[in-house]
C-alpha positions in Angstrom: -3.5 113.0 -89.5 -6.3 115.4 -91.3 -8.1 113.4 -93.9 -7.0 113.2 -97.3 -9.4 113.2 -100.5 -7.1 110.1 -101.7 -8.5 108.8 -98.2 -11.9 107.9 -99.7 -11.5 109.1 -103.4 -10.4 105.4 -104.8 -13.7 103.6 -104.5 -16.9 102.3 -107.0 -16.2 104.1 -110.3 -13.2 105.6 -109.8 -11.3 102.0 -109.5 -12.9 100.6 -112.2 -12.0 103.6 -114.5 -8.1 102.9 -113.5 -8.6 99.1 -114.4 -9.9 100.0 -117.8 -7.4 103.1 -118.4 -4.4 100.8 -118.0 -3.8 97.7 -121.2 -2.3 94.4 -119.2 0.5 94.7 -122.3 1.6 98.2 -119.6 1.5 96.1 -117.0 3.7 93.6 -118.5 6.6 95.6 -119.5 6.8 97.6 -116.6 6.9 94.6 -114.4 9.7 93.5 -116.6 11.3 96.4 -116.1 11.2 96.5 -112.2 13.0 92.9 -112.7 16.0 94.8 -114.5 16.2 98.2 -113.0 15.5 96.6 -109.3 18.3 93.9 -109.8 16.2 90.8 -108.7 15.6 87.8 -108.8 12.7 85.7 -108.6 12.3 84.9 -104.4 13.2 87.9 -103.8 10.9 89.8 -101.3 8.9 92.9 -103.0 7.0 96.1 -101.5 4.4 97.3 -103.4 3.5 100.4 -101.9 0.7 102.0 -102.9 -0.8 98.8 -104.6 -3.7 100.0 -105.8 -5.7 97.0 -107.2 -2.4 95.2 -107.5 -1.6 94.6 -111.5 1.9 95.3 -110.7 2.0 92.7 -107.8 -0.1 90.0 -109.0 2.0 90.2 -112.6 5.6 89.7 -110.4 3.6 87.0 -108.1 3.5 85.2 -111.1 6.9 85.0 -112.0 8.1 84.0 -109.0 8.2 86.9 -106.4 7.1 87.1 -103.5 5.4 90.6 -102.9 3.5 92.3 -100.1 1.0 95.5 -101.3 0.1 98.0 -99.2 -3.0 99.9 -99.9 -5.1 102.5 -98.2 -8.6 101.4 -100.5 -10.6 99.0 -99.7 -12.2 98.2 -103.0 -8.9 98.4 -104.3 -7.4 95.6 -102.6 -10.4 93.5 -103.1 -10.0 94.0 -106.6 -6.5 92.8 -106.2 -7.5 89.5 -104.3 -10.3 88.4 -106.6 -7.6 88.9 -109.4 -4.7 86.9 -107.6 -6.1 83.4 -107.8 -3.8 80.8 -107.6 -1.1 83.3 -106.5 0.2 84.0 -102.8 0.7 88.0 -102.8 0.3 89.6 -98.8 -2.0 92.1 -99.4 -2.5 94.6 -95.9 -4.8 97.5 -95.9 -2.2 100.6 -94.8 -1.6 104.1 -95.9 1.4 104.7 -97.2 2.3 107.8 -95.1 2.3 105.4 -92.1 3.7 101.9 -92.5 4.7 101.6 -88.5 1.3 99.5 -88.0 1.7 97.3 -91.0 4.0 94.5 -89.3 6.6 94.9 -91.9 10.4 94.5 -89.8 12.9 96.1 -90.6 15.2 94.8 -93.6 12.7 92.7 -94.6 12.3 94.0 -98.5 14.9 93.3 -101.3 13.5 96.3 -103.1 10.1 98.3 -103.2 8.4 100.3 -105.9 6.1 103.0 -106.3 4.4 102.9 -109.3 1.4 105.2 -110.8 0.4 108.6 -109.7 0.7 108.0 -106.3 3.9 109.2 -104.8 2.8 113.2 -106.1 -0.2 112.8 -103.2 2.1 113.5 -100.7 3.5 116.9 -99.4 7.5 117.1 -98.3 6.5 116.1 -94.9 4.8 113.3 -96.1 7.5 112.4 -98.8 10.0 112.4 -95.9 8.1 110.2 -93.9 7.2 107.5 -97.0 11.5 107.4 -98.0 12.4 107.3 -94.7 10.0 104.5 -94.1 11.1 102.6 -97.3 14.4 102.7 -95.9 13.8 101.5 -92.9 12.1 98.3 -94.1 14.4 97.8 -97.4 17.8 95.9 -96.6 20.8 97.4 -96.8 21.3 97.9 -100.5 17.8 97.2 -101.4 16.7 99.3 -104.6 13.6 101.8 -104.7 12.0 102.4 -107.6 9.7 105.5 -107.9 7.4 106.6 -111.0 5.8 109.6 -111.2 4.2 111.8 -113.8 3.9 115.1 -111.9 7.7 115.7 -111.4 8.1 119.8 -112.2 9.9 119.3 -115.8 7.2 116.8 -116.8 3.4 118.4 -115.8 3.9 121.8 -116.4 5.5 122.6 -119.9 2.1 120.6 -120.9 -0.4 121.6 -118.4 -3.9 120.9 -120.0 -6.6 122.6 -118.5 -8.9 119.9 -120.0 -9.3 116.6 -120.7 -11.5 113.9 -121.9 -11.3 110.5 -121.4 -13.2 107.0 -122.1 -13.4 103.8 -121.6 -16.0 101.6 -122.2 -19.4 103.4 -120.7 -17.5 105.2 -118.0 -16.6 108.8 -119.5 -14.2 111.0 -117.6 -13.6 114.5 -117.5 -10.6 116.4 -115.8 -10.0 119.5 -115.1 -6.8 120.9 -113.9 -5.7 123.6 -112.0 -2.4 124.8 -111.1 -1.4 126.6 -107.9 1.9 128.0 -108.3 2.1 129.6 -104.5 1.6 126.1 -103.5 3.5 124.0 -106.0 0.1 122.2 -106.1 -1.8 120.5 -108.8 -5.6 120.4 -108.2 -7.3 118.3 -110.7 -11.2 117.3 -110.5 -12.2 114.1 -112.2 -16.0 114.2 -113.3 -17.1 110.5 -113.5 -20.0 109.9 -115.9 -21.2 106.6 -115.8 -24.7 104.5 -116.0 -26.7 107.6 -116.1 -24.6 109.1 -112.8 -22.6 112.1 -112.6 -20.2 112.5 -109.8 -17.1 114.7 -109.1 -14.5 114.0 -106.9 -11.1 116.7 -106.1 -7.6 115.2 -106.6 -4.1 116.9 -105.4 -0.8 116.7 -105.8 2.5 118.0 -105.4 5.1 119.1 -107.9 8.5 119.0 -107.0 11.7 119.4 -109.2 13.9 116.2 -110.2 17.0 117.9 -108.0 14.3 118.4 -104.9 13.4 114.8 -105.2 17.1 113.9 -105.5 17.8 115.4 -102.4 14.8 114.2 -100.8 15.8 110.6 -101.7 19.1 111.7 -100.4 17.8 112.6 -96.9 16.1 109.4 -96.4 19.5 107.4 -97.0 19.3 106.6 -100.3 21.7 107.3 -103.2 20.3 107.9 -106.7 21.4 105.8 -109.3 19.3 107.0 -112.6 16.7 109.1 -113.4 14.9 108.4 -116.9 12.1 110.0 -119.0 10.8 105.8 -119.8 11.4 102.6 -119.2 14.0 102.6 -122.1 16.7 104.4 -119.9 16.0 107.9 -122.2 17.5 110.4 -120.1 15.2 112.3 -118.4 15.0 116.2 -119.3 12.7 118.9 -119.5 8.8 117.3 -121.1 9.9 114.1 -120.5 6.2 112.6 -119.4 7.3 110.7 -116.8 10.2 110.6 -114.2 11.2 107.2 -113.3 13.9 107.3 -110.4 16.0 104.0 -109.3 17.9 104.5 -106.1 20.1 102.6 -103.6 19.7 102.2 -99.8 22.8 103.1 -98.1 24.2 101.2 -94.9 
């Protein structure tokens, strides 16, 4: 596969910052949510995919679910296992474009979830492979959750070229550029922090809520909602996120 900047951009500074950016009370409700929209049960066998430094898997650990993230950064998942203590998560270092290596058999996931920004890092090739992936490992009528910000209807109608952001001592800058030939969203973040200055180039794609429909639908799922929120709002045009619940077929 050719290299990726998500390959090596999630280490030092750049986890930290996403620690900070997001409260625990987030965390909380959205992991409450997964329980509803994902029709489940605590027992039941979870796929956290990417998991990042694992706030979504650590907060369903503790209510009783046994969960297995997949990440592709190593600080990341150390993060996640310093922060899991007392609690029994699987954590395996894996990129999501490629879970063949993983040992996850098939049908061995009640549901999965894909949380954050990270489903828009990957191109339709790679969104193929991921669903069709998912699938494979998801038992028949498992439920797939997928949240993403960078949906079409959501990104663009509010593009900012500019943005500042803070937390603690780390500053952040981003600055965003959209290529329309490419459906591509090229954002730098600029990391100031304890007297350092370091940028680092992000991508990802934009596709339409009907492309990622039919995506979904190609990889043997059937869609059964796609909201603006966690509140079921329907989700439309500026809606600033696209949260998608579907159902594996077979």
């Amino acid at each position: 596969m050719k290299p990726q900047w998500f390959e090596t951009f999630f280490q030092g500074v750049a986890v930290e910052f996403w620690i900070r950016a997001i409260p625990p009370t987030v965390t909380f409700q959205e992991a409450g949510f997964l329980e509803q929209a994902l029709e489940i049960s605590p027992g039941a066998k979870l796929l956290d995919v990417p998991c990042g430094h694992g706030r979504h898997a650590i907060e369903l650990a503790r209510r009783g679910y046994r969960v297995t993230g997949v990440d592709l950064s190593r600080d990341a998942l150390q993060r996640a296992r310093d922060a899991a203590t007392g609690l029994n998560p699987i954590w395996k270092l894996g990129d999501m474009r490629d879970l063949s290596g993983l040992d996850l058999p098939p049908g061995e996931f009640d549901a999965a979830y894909c949380f954050g920004n990270s489903f828009g890092y990957l191109n339709d090739a790679g969104v193929a492979a991921f669903l069709t992936a998912l699938a494979r490992v998801l038992k028949p009528g498992g439920r797939l959750a997928i949240d993403t910000g960078v949906a079409a209807e959501s990104i663009l109608p509010a593009l900012l070229a500019k943005r500042w952001h803070r937390f603690d001592d780390i500053v952040v800058l981003s600055e965003a550029r959209y290529v329309a030939e490419a459906s591509r969203l090229d954002i730098d973040y600029t990391f100031i922090h304890e007297g350092s200055v370091e940028t680092r180039p992000t991508s990802s794609y934009v596709f339409t809520a009907d492309e990622l429909g039919r995506m979904l639908g190609g990889a043997g799922f059937e869609v059964t909602a796609m909201n603006g929120g966690l509140s079921g709002e329907p989700y439309q045009l500026a809606s600033p996120r696209l949260v998608i619940i579907a159902r594996r077929g077979g």
